[in-house]
BALOBA-1460 file (C-alpha; in Angstrom, 3 decimals):
// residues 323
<rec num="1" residu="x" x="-33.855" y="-17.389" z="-34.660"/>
<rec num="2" residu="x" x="-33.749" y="-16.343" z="-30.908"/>
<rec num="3" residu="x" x="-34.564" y="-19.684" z="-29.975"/>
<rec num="4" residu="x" x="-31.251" y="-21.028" z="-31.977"/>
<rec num="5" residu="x" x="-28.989" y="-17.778" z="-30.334"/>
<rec num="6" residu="x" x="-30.107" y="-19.059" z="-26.921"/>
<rec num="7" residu="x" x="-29.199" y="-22.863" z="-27.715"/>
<rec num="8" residu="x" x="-26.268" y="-21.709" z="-28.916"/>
<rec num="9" residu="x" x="-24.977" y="-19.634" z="-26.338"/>
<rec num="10" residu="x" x="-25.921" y="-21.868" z="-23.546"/>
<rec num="11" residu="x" x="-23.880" y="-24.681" z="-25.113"/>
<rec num="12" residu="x" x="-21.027" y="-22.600" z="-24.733"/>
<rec num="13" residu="x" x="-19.545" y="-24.380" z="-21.140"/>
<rec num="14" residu="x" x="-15.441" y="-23.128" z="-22.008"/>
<rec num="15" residu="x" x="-13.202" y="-20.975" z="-24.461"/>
<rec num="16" residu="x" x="-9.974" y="-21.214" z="-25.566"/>
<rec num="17" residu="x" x="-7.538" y="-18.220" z="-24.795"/>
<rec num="18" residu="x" x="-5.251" y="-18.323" z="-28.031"/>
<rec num="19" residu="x" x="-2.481" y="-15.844" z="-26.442"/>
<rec num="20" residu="x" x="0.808" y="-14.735" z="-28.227"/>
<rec num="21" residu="x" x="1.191" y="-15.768" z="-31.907"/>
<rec num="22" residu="x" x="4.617" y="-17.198" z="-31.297"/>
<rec num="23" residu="x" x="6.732" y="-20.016" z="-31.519"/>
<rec num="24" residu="x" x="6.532" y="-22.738" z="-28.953"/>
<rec num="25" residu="x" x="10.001" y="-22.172" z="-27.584"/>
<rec num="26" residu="x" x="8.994" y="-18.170" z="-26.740"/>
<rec num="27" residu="x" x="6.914" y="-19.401" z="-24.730"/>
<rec num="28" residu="x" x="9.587" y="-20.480" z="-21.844"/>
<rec num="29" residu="x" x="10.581" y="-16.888" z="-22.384"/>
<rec num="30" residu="x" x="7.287" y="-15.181" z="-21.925"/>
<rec num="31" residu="x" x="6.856" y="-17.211" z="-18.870"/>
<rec num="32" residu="x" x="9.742" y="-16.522" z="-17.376"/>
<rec num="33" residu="x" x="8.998" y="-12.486" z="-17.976"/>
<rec num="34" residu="x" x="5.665" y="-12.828" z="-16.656"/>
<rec num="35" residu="x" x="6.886" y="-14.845" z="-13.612"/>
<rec num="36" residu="x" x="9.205" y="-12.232" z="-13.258"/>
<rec num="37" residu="x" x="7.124" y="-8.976" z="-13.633"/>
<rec num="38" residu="x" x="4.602" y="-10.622" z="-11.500"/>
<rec num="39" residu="x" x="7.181" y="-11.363" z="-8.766"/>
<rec num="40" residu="x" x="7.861" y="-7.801" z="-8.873"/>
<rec num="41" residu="x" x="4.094" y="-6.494" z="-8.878"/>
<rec num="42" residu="x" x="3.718" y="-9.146" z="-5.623"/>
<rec num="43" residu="x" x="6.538" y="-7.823" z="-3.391"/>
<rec num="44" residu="x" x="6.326" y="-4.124" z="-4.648"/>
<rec num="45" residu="x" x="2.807" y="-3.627" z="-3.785"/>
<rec num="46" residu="x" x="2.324" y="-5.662" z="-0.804"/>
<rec num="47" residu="x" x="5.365" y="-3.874" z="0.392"/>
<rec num="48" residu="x" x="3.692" y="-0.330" z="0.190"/>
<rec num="49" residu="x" x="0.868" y="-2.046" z="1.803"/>
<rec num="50" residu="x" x="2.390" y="-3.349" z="4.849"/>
<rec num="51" residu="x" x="4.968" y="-0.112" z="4.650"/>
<rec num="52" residu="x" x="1.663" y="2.374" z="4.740"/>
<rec num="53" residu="x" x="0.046" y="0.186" z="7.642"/>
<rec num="54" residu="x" x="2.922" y="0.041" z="9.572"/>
<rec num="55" residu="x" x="4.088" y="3.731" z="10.262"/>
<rec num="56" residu="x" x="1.737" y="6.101" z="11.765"/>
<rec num="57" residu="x" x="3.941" y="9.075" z="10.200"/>
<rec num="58" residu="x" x="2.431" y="8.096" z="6.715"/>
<rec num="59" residu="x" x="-1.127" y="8.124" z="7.870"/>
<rec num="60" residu="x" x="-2.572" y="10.752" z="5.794"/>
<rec num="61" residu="x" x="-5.149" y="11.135" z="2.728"/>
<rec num="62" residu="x" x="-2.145" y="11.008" z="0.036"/>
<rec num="63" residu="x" x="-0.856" y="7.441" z="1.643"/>
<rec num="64" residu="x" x="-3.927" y="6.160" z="2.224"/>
<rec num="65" residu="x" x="-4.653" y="6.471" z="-1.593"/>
<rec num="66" residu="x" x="-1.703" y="5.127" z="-2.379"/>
<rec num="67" residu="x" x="-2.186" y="2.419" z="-0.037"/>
<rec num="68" residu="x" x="-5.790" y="1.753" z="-1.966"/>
<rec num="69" residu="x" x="-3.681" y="2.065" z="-5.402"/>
<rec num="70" residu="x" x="-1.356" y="-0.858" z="-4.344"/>
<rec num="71" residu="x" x="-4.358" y="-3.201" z="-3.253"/>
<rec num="72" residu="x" x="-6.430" y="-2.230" z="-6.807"/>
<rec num="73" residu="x" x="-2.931" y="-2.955" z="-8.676"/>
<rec num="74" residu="x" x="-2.130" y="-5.982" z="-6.848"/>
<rec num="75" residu="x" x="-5.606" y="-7.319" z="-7.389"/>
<rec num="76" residu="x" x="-6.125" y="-6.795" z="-11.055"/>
<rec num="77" residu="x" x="-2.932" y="-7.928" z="-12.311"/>
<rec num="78" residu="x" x="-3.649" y="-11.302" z="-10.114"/>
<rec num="79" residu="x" x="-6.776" y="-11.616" z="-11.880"/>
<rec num="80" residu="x" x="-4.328" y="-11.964" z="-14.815"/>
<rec num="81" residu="x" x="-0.922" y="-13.000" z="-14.793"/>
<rec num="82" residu="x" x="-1.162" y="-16.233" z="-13.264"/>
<rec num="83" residu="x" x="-3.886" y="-18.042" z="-15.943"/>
<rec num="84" residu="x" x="-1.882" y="-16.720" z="-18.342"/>
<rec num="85" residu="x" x="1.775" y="-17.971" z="-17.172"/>
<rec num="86" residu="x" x="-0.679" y="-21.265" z="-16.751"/>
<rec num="87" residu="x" x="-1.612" y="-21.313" z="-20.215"/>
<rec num="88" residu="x" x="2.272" y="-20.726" z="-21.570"/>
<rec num="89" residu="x" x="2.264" y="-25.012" z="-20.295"/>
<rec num="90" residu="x" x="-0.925" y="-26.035" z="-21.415"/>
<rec num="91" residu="x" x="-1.755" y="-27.329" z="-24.891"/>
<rec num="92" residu="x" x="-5.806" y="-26.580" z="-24.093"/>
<rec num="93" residu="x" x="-5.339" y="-22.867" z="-23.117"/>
<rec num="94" residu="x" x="-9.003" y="-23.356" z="-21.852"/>
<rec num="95" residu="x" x="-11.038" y="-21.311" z="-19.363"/>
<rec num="96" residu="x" x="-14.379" y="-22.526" z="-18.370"/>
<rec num="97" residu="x" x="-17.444" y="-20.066" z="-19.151"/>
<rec num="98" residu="x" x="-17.751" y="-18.893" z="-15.336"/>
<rec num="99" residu="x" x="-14.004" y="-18.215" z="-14.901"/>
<rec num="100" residu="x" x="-14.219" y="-16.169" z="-18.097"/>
<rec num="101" residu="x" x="-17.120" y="-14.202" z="-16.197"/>
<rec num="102" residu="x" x="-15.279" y="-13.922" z="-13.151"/>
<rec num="103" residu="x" x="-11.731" y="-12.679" z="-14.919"/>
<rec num="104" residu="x" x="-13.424" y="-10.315" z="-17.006"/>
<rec num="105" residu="x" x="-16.040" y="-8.556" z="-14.068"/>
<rec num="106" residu="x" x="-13.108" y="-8.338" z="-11.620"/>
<rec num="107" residu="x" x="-10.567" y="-6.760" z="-14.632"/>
<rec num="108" residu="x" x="-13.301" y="-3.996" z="-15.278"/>
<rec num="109" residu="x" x="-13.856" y="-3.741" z="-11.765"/>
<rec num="110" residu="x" x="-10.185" y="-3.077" z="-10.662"/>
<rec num="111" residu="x" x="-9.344" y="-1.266" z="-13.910"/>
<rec num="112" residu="x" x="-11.955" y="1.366" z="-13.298"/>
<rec num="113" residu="x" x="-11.616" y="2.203" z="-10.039"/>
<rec num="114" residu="x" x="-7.573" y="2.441" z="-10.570"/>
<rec num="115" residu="x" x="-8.437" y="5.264" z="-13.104"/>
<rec num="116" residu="x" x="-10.511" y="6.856" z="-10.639"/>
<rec num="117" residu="x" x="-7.828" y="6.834" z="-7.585"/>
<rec num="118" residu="x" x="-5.476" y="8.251" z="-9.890"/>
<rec num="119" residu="x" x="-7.802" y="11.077" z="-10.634"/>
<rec num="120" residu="x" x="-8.788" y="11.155" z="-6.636"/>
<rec num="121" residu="x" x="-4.609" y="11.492" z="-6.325"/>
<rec num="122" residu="x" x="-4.157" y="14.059" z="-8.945"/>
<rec num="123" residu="x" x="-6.970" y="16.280" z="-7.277"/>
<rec num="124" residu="x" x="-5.077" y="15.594" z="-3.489"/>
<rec num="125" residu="x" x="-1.477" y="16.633" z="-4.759"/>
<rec num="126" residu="x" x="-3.552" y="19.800" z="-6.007"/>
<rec num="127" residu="x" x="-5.104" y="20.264" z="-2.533"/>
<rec num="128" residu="x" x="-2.031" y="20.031" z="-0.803"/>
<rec num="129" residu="x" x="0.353" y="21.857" z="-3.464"/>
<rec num="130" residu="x" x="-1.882" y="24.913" z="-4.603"/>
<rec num="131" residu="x" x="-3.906" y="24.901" z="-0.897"/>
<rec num="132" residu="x" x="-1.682" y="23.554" z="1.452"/>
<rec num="133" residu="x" x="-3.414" y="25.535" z="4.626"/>
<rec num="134" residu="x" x="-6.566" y="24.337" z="3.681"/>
<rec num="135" residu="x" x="-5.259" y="20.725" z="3.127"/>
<rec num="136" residu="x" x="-6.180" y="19.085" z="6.256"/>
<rec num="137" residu="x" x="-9.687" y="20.597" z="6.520"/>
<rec num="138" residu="x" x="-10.599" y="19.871" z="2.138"/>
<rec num="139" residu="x" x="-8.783" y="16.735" z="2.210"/>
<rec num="140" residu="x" x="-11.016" y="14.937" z="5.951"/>
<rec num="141" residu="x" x="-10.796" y="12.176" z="6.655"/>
<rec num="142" residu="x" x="-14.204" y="11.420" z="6.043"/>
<rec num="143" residu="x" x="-14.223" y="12.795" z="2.584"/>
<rec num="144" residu="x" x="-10.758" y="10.631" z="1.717"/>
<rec num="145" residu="x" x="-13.129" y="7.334" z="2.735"/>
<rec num="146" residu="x" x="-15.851" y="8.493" z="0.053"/>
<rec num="147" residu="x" x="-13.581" y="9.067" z="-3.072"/>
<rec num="148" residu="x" x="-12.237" y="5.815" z="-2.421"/>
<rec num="149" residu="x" x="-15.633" y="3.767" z="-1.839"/>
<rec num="150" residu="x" x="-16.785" y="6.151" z="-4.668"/>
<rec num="151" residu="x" x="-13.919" y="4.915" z="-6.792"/>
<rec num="152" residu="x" x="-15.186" y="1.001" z="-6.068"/>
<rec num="153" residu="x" x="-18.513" y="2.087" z="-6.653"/>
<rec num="154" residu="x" x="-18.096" y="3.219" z="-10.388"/>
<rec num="155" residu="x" x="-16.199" y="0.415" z="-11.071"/>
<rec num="156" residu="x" x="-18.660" y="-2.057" z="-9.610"/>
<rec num="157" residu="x" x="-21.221" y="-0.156" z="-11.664"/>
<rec num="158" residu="x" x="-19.469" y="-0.175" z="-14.976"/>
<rec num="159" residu="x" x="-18.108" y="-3.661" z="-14.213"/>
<rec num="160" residu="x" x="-21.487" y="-5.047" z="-13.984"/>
<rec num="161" residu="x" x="-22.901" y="-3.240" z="-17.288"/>
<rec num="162" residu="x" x="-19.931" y="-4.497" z="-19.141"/>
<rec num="163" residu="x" x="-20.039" y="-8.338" z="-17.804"/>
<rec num="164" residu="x" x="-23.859" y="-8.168" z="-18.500"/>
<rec num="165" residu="x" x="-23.887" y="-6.987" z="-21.840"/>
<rec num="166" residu="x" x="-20.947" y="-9.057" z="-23.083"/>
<rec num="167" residu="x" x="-21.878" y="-12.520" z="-21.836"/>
<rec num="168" residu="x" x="-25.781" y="-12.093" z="-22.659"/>
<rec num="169" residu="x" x="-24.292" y="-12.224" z="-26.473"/>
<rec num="170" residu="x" x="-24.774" y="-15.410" z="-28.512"/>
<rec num="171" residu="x" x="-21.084" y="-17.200" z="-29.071"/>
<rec num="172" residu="x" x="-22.528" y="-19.002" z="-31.749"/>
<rec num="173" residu="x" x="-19.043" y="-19.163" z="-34.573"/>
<rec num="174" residu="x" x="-15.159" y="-19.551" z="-32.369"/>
<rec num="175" residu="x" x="-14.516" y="-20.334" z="-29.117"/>
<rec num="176" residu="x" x="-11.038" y="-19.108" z="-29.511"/>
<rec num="177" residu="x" x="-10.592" y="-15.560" z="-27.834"/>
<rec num="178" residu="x" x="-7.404" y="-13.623" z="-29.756"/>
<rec num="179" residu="x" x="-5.568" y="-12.660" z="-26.475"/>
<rec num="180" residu="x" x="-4.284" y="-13.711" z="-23.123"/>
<rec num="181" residu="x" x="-7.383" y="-13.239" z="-20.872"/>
<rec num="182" residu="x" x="-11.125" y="-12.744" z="-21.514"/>
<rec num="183" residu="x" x="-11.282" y="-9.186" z="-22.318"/>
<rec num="184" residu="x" x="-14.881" y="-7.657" z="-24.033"/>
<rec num="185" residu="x" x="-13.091" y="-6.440" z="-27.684"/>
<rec num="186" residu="x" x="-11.916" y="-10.396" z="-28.495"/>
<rec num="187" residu="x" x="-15.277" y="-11.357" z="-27.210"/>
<rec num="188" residu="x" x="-17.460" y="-9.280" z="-29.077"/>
<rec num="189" residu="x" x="-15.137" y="-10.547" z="-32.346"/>
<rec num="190" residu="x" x="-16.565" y="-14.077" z="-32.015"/>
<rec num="191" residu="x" x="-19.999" y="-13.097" z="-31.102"/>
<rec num="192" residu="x" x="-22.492" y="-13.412" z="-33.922"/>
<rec num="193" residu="x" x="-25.012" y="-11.366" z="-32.284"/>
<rec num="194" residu="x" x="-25.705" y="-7.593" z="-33.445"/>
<rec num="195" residu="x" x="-22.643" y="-5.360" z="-31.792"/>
<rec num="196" residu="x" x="-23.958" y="-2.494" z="-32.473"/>
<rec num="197" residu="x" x="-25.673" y="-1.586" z="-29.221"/>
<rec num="198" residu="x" x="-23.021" y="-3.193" z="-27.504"/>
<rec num="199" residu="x" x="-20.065" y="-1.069" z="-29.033"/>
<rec num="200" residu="x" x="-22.342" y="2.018" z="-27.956"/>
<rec num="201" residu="x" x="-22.620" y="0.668" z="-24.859"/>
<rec num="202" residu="x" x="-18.921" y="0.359" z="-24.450"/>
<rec num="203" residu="x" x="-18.080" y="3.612" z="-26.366"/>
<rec num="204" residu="x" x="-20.328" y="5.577" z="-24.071"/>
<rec num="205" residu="x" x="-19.314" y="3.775" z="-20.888"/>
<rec num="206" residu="x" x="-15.578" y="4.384" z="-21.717"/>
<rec num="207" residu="x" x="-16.192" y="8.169" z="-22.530"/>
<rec num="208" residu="x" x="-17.984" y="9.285" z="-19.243"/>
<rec num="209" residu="x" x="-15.173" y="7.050" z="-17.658"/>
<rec num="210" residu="x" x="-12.269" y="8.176" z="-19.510"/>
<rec num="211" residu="x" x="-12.887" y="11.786" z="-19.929"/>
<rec num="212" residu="x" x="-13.801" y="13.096" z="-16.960"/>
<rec num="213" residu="x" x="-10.549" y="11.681" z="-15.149"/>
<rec num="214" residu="x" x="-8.184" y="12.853" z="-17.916"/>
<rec num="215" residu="x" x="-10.043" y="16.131" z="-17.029"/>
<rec num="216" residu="x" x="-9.310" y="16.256" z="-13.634"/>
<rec num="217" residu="x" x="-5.532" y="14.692" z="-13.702"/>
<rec num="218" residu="x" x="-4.846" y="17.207" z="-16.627"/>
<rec num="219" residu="x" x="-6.010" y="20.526" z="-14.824"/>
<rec num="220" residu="x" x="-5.025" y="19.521" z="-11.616"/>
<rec num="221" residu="x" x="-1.722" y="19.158" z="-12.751"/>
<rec num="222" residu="x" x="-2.185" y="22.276" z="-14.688"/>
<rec num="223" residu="x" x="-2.675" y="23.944" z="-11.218"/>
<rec num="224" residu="x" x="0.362" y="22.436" z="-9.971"/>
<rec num="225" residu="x" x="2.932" y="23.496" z="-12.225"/>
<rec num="226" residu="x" x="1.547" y="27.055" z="-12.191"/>
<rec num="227" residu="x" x="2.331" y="27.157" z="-8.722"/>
<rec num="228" residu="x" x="5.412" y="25.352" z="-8.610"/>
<rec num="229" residu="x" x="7.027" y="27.841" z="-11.064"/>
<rec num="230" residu="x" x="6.340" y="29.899" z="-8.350"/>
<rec num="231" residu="x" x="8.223" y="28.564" z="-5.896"/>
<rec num="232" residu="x" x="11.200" y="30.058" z="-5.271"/>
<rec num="233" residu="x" x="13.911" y="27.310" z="-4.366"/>
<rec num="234" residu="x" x="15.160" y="25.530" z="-7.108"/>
<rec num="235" residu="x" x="15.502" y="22.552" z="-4.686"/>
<rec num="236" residu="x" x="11.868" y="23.107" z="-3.337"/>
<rec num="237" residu="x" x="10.672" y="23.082" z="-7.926"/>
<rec num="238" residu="x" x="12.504" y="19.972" z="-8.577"/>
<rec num="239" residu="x" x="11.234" y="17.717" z="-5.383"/>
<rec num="240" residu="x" x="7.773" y="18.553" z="-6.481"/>
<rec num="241" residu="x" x="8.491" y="18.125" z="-10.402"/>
<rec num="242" residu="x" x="10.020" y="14.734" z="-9.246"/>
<rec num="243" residu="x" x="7.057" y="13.402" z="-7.736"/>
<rec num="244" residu="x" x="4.213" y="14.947" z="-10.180"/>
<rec num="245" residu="x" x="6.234" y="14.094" z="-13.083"/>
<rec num="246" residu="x" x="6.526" y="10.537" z="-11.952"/>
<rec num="247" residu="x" x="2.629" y="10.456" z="-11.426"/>
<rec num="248" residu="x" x="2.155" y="12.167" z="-15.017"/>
<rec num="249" residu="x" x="4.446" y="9.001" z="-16.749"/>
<rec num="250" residu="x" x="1.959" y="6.327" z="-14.733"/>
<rec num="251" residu="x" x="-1.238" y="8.223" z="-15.826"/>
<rec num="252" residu="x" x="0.182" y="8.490" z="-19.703"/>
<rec num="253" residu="x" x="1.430" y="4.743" z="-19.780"/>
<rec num="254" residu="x" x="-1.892" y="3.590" z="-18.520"/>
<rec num="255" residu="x" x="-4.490" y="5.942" z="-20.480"/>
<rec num="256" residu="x" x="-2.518" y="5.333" z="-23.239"/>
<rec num="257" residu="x" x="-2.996" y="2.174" z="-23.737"/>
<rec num="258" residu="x" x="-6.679" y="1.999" z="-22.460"/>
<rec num="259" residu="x" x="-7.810" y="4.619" z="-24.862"/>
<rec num="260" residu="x" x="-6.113" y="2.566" z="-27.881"/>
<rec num="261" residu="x" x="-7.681" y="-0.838" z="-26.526"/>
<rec num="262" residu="x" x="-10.922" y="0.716" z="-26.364"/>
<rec num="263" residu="x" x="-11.402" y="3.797" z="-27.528"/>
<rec num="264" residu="x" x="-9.695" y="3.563" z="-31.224"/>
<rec num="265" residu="x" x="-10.769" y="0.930" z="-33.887"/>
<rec num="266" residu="x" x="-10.117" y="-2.757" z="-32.872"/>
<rec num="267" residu="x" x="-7.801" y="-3.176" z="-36.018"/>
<rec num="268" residu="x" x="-4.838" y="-4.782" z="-34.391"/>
<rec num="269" residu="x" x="-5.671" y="-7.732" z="-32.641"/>
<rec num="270" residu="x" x="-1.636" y="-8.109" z="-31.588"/>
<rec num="271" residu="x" x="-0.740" y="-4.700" z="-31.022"/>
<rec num="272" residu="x" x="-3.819" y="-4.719" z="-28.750"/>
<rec num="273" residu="x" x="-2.466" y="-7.599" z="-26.782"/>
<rec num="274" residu="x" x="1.293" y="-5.559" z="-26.470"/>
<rec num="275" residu="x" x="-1.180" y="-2.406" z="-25.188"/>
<rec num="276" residu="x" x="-2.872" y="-4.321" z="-22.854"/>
<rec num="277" residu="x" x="0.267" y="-5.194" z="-21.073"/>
<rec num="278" residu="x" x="1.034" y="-2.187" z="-20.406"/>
<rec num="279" residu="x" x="-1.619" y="-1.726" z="-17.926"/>
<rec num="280" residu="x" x="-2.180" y="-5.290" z="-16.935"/>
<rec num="281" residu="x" x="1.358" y="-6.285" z="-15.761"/>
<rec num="282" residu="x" x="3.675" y="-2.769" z="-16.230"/>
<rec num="283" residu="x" x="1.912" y="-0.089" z="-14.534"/>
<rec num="284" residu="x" x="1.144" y="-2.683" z="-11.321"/>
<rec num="285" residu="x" x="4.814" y="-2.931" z="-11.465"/>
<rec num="286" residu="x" x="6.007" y="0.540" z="-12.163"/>
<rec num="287" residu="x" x="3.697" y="2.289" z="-9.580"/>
<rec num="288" residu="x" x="5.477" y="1.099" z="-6.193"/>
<rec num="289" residu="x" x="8.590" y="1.703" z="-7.603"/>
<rec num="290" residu="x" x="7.713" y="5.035" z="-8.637"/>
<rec num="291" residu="x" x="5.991" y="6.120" z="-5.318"/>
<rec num="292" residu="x" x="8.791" y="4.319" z="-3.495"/>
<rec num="293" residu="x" x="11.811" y="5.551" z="-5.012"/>
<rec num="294" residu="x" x="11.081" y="9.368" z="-5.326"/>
<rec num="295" residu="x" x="8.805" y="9.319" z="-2.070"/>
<rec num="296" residu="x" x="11.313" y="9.959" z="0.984"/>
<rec num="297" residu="x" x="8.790" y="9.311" z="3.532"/>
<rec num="298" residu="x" x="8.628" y="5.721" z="2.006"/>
<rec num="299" residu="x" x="12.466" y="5.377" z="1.909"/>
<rec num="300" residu="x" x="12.411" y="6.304" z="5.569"/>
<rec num="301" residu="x" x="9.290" y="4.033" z="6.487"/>
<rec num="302" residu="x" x="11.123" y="0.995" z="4.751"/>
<rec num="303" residu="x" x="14.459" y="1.622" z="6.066"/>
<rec num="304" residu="x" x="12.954" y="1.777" z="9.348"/>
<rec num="305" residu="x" x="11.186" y="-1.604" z="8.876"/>
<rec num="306" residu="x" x="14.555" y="-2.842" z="7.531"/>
<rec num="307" residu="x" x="16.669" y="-1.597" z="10.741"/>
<rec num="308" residu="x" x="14.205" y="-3.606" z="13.129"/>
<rec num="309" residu="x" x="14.691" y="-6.579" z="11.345"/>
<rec num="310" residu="x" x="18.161" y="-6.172" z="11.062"/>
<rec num="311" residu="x" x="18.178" y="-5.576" z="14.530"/>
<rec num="312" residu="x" x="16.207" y="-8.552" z="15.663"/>
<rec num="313" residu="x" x="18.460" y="-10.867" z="13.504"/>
<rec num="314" residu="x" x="21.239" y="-9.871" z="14.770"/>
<rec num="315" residu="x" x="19.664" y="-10.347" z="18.441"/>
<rec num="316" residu="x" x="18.388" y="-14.236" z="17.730"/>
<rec num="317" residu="x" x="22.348" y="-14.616" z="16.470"/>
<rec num="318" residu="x" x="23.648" y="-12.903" z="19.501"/>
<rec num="319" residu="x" x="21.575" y="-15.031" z="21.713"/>
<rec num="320" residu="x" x="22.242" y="-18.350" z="19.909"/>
<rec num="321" residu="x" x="26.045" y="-17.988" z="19.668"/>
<rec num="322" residu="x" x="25.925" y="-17.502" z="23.729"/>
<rec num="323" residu="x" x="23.758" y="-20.344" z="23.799"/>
């Protein structure tokens, strides 16, 4: 029998991503919403990026974790969005056995450590809201480097386990995986291997992953209202109920949907695919809007960046037209 398992799963060379049950002609449609929202994700966080590295005003612990939020989001939904705006033209939907690897190691990679920056955030807004005089001594630089290569690290850990464990399963009934990228749930669903040390695997993995961050986002934030009720300008509450509640809407959208991809039953193979959107393609796009938007130092930064363009068009013109 293990002989057979091993034939089988090392005939497997390609699978077919099946995507959205939809018509044909919705699929012009999804394309064109994934080209957009991708668009978006592409000049949003590469804008933050060069915005962050460009002003020396915003070099501090909160920016630079933002700066590492905008490179993990950026990353992971590029991992994505472009095989599957691909497959919306292709007849095959295929990816090869090795690209399936690589999509779904760099997915749990990224995905991981984004849920640990945004506890790492959580726990600096805390710092600098609840402690503010003992902000730039707590919050070193040194100590801002580690949660962030700490962040990498657990993903790269988990990342590995998960990638291991999935693809050393026998694939030995469908090739077709039920969604839009090669995710573990739809691959365990055509394994014919025994799942169930592999679901404990995954159900442990995503509970000492899921719960501690929830834990530290929630009573962070805990802290931070308590003290902001404090505070006694009104204008001084609502700039700091802005930006946390902003933060709060990110962290719900995205946990959200994680904990009912992987957490609850796998009962809805299409609602799972609408979940899964939410933090593949919509919280890449909603975060550097969010952190933008409600962030003045950002506004400033850009319109700053903005100005010197402006002014350097306007310069080329002026020298041309003398010309």
């Amino acid at each position: 029998m293990g002989d057979r398992e091993t034939s089988n799963h090392s005939e497997v060379t390609e699978f077919t991503l099946v995507g959205f049950r939809v018509l044909p002609e919705f699929h012009i449609l999804l394309f064109l919403l994934f080209l957009l929202v991708y668009a978006m994700i592409l000049l949003g966080n590469i804008g933050m990026m060069v915005i962050i590295m460009t002003d020396p005003r915003l070099n501090t612990p909160m920016y630079f974790f933002l700066g590492n939020l905008s490179f993990v989001d950026l990353f992971y939904s590029s991992v994505i969005a472009p095989k599957a705006m691909i497959n919306f033209w292709s007849e095959s939907k295929s990816i090869s056995y090795a690209g399936c690897v690589t999509q779904l190691f760099l997915f749990d990679l990224f995905i991981v450590t984004e849920g640990f920056l945004l506890a790492v955030m959580a726990y600096d807004r805390f710092i600098a809201i609840c402690n503010p005089l003992l902000y730039s001594v707590q919050m070193s630089t040194h100590l801002c480097v580690q949660f962030v290569a700490g962040s990498y690290f657990f993903g790269c850990i988990s990342s590995v386990i998960e990638t291991i464990m999935t693809f050393t399963l026998s694939f030995c009934a469908s090739r077709n995986i039920d969604h839009f990228y090669c995710d573990e749930r739809p691959l365990l669903r055509i394994s014919c291997s025994d799942l169930y040390i592999p679901n404990m695997i995954s159900f442990f993995l995503c509970t000492i992953i899921i719960l501690p961050t929830i834990i530290v986002i929630t009573v962070s934030y805990i802290y931070i209202v308590s003290t902001v009720l404090k505070i006694r300008s009104t204008e001084g509450r609502k700039k700091v109920f802005s930006t946390c509640s902003s933060h709060l809407g990110v962290v719900s959208v995205l946990y959200g949907a994680i904990i009912f991809m992987y957490v609850i039953p796998d009962r809805f193979p299409e609602l799972s695919k609408v979940a899964s959107l939410c933090y593949t393609l919509v919280t890449p796009m909603l975060n550097p809007l969010i952190y933008s938007l409600r962030n003045q130092d950002v506004k400033e930064a850009l319109k700053k960046i903005l100005g010197k363009k402006l002014f350097l068009f306007n310069s080329i013109l002026t020298e041309n037209r003398a010309k």
